[in-house]
N, C-alpha and C positions, 0 to 999 in steps of 0.2 A: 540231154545236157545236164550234168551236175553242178551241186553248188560251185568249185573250183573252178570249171569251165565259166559259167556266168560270172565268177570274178573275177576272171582272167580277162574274158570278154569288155568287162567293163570298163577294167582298166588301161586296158591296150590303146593306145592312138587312133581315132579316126583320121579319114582321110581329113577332114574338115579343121582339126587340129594339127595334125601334122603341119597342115598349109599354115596354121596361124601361127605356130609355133619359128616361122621363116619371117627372119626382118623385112623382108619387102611386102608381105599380106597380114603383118602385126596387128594393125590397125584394119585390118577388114572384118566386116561381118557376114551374117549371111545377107543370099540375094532377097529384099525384101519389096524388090519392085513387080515381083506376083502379086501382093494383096494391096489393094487403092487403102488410101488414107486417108486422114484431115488432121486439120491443126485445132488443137483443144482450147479451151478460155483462158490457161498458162502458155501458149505458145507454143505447147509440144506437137510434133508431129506424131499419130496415135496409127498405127496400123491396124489395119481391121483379119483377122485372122480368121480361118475356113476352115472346117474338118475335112473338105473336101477335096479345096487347095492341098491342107497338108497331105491327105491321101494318096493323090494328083501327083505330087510329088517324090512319097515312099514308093510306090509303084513302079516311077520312073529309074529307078535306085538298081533293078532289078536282084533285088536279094533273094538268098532261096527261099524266103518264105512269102515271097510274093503272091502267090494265090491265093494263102491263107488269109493277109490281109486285106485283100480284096473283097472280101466278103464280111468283115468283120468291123463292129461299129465303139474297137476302141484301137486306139495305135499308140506305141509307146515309142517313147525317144529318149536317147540319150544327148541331154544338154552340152555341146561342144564347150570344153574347158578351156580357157584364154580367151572368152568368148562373152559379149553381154547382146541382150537381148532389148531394141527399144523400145517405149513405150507401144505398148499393145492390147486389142483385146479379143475374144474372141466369141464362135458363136456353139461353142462345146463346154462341156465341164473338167477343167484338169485339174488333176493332182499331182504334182510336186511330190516328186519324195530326195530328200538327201541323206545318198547312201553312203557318204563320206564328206568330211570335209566341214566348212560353214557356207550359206549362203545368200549372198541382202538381195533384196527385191523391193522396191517399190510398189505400193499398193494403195490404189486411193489416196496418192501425197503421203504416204507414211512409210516409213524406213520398216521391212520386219526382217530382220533377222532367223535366219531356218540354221539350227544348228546339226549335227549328225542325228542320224530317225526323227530328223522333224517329218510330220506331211504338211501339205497348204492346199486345203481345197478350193476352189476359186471357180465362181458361178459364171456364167458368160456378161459377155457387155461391163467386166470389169478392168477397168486402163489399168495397167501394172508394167512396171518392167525388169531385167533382172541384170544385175550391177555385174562388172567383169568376174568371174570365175579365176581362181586359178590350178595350179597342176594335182591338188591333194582335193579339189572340190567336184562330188559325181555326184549331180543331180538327173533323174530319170524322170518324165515327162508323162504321167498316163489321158492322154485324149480321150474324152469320150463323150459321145455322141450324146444328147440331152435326155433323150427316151431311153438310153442304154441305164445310165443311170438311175433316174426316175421310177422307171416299172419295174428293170430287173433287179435292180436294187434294190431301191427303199422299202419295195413290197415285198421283195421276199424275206429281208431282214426283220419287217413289221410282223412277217408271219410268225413269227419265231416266239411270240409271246406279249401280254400287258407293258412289259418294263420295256421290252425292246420296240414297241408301238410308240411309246411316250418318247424314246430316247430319240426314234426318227422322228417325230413330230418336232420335236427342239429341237435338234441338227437343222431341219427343214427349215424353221422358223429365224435361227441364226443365223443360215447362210442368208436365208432374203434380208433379212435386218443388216448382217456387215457385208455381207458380200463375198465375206472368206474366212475359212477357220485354220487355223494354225493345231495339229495336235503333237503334241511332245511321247515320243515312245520309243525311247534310246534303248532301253532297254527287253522290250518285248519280243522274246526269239518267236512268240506264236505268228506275230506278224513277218518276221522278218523274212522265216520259212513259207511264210505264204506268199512273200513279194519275189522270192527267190524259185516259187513253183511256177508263179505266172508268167515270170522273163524265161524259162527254162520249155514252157510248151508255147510261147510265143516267138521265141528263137527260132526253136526244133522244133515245129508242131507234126502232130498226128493227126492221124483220123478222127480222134474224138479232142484235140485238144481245144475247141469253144467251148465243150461244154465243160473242162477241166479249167481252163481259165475259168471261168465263170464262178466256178464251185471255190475257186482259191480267192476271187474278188469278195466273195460273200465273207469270208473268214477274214480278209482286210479288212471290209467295213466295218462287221462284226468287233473286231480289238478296236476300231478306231473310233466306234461309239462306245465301249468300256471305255477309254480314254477322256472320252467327251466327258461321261456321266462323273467319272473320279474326280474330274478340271469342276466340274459344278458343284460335286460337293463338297470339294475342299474352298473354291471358292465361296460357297454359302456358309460353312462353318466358320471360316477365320472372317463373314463380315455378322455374323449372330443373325442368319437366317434359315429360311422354312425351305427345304428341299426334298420335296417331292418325290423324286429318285430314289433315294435311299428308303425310302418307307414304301414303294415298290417292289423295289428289290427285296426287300424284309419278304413280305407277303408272296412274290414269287416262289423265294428260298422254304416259307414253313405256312405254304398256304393248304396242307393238308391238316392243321391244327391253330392256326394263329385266329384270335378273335380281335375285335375292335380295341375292346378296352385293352387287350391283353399288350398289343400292338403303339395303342396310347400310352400306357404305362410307360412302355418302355422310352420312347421318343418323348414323353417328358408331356403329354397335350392332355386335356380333358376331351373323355369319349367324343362327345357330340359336336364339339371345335374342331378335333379330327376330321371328323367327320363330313361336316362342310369345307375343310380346306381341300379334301380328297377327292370331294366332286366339283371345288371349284378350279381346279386344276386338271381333273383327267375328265370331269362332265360324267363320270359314272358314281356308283354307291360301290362303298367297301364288299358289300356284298355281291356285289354284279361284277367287281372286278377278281375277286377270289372265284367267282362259278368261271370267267373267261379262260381264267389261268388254270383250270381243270379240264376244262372244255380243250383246251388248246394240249394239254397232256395226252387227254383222250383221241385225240386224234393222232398225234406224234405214236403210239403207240396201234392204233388203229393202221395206219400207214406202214410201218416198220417190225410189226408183231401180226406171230399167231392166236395169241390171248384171247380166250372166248370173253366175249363181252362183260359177260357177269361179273369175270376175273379183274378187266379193269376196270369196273362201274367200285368195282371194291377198291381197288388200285390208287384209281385219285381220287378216294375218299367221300364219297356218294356211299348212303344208306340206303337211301330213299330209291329205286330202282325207277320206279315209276317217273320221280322230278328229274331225274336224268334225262330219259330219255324225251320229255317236253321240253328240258331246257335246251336239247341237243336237239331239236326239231325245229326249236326257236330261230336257235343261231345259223343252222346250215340246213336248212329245206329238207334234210335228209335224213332217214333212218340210220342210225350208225353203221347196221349190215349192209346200207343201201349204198353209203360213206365208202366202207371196205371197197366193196365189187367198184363203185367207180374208181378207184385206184389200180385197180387189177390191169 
């Protein structure tokens, strides 16, 4: 299935809207007497909503790619247009995406606005609900299972480096703190081809297409924490604060030559103020986190390369042959050759 087909797809009539689209089912929504309710300290009726329920339900659907989904612990939907959703909450992690359109949602008593490439992550057990839809508005609905998220996500995105460890550690900590983040990326085609990859092997799946979803969810999250970090440090600049991120990222980008002070200079600090701001925020030393961000090279290339060891001990910038290989014995139990062969 290509781009044009999934746009095609998305935009076409479901049965579901066709029906609402007829004055005598105007006013209907869906059936929401599957999931038990209660009535909240505002008086609203709050639906309690099921991965499993909705599963239960897609299944029933018999669409061809029903086996596929059967097995699979994230389900995507397309938001019926003419359509609001009541108060609700659930016991999965979705994300929201609007691929056209604008669209309001109540969140926690608060109006938020999702304009075109917004996302809205939103943690479970959080009441929200989504205000009527109309014919130019395509919100797409990604389900996912708590652990899906959790282990295959945040930790494979964590693996990916120092900056990108801090940047899930904040994301983590923001979602438990509000309960939902809004990220703005109207304009990022790396995301959009990668939301466009996922709907196209979740459509049409193959034989290998979980583990191609999977590979395209990791390059969603991926942009959508670039997103996060840029939103903090614009937000920290325009209120005359200390932001962490950026002075990660600094030392990611030129950590085979960048020193403390050299580093301080630049961002305006005195060495040793630096210094304890850097471990009072990520709990390591400038230098323990420059050896990580080698360490973590050395294996991306350990993994992905035939490079005799020597070759990248030189590589990411390691003199000392010997300290390498203790600090590399440190971190992963393993001799680097030992590293290789269990990849094989």
């Amino acid at each position: 299935m290509d781009k044009k087909e999934i746009r095609k797809r998305l935009t076409a009539y479901t049965e579901t809207e066709a029906e609402l689209l007829t004055p005598s089912t105007k006013t209907a929504a869906m059936d929401y007497d599957d999931f038990s309710s209660f009535i909240s300290d505002n008086g609203d009726r709050v639906y309690q909503y099921t991965f499993e329920r909705h599963l239960e339900s897609a299944l029933k659907k018999g669409l061809p790619y029903t086996s596929f989904i059967e097995s699979s612990q994230l389900i995507i939907l397309k938001h019926a247009r003419h359509s609001y959703t009541p108060f609700h909450m659930h016991d999965f992690i979705e994300m929201s995406y609007v691929y056209s359109g604008d669209v309001e949602m109540i969140i926690n008593n608060e109006k938020v606005l999702l304009k075109k490439g917004a996302f809205c992550l939103l943690d479970t057990d959080v009441v929200h609900r989504i205000l009527e839809t109309s014919e130019d508005d395509i919100l797409i609905n990604f389900l996912m299972k708590k652990e899906y998220f959790s282990s295959q996500m945040l930790s494979r995105l964590a693996s990916n480096g120092t900056i990108s460890q801090f940047a899930v550690d904040a994301l983590s900590e923001t979602q438990k703190h509000d309960q939902f983040i809004v990220f703005e990326a109207l304009n990022n085609e790396f995301l959009l081809d990668a939301v466009e990859g996922v709907l196209s092997h979740y459509f049409d799946p193959g034989s290998d297409s979980h583990e191609i979803i999977d590979a395209y969810m990791i390059i969603v999250f991926s942009e959508l924490l670039r997103s996060f970090q840029k939103k903090k440090s614009q937000e920290s600049k325009s209120a005359n604060q200390f932001y962490i991120g950026d002075i990660l990222d600094y030392m990611e980008k030129n950590y085979m030559s960048c020193t403390l002070k050299e580093v301080a200079q630049l961002f305006g600090y005195n060495p040793s103020y630096l210094s304890r701001l850097i471990h009072k925020h990520v709990g390591k030393s400038f230098i323990s986190i420059i050896q990580d961000i080698k360490l973590n090279h050395a294996i991306l290339l350990l993994k992905n390369s035939s490079l005799p060891i020597e070759q990248i001990i030189q590589q990411i910038g390691y003199k000392n042959v010997s300290f390498f290989y203790k600090k590399f014995y440190e971190k992963y139990q393993l001799s680097p050759n030992e590293y290789r062969r269990s990849q094989l």
